[in-house]
N, C-alpha and C positions, 0 to 999 in steps of 0.2 A: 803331830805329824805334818803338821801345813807350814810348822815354823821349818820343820828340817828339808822339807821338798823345795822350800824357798831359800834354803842356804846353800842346800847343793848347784840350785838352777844360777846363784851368784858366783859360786865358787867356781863353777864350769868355767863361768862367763868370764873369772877373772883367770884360771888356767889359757884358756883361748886366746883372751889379750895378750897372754903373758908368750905365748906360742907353744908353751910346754907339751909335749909328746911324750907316749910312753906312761909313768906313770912318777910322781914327787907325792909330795907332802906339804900341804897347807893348812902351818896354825892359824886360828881366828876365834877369837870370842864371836859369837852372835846374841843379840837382843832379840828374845823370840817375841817380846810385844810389837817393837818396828820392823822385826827383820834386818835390820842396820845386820852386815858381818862387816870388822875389824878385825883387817890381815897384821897376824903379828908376823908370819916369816912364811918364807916359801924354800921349801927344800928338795933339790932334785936329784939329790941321792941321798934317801932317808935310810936309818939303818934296816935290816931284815932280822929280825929274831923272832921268837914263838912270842915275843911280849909285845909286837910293834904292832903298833894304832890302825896301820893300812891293812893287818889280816885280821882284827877285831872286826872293822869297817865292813871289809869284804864281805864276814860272815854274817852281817844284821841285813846283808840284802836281800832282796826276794825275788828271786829265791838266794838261798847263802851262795856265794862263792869259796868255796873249801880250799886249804892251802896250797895241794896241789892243783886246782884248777887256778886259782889264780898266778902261780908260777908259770903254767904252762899257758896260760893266756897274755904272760908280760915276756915270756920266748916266743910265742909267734908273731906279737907286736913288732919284738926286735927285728925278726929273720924279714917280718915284709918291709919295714924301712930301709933294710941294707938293699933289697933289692933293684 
């Protein structure tokens, strides 16, 4: 659990640098003994299907985020940026 709370707090970190908004998709191996993550690719329109990795993701959070809540939390992302 402490290897994955440290690879999210890098991954943020490197979304942030990277300036990314909204929501992509970042491959990386991580070394859970150093915590080291190695970004293989950054993708900022990743596909959406019942199979894709980001509503797997969603749903191991805690609490789950369920498919349509995560849709309907990446349309009001959108709608407040246009504004």
């Amino acid at each position: 659990a402490e290897a994955l709370e440290k690879c999210k707090q890098r991954i943020e970190l490197i979304a942030d640098t990277l300036q990314l908004e909204g929501f992509s998709r970042i491959d990386a191996f991580v070394n859970v003994d150093s915590g080291e993550v190695l970004i293989i690719e950054v993708n900022t329109v990743p596909g959406m299907t019942p199979s894709t990795v980001l509503i797997h993701q969603a749903l191991t959070e805690q609490p789950p985020m369920y498919p349509q809540q995560f849709f309907r939390t990446l349309l009001d992302l959108s709608s407040e940026r246009s504004l």
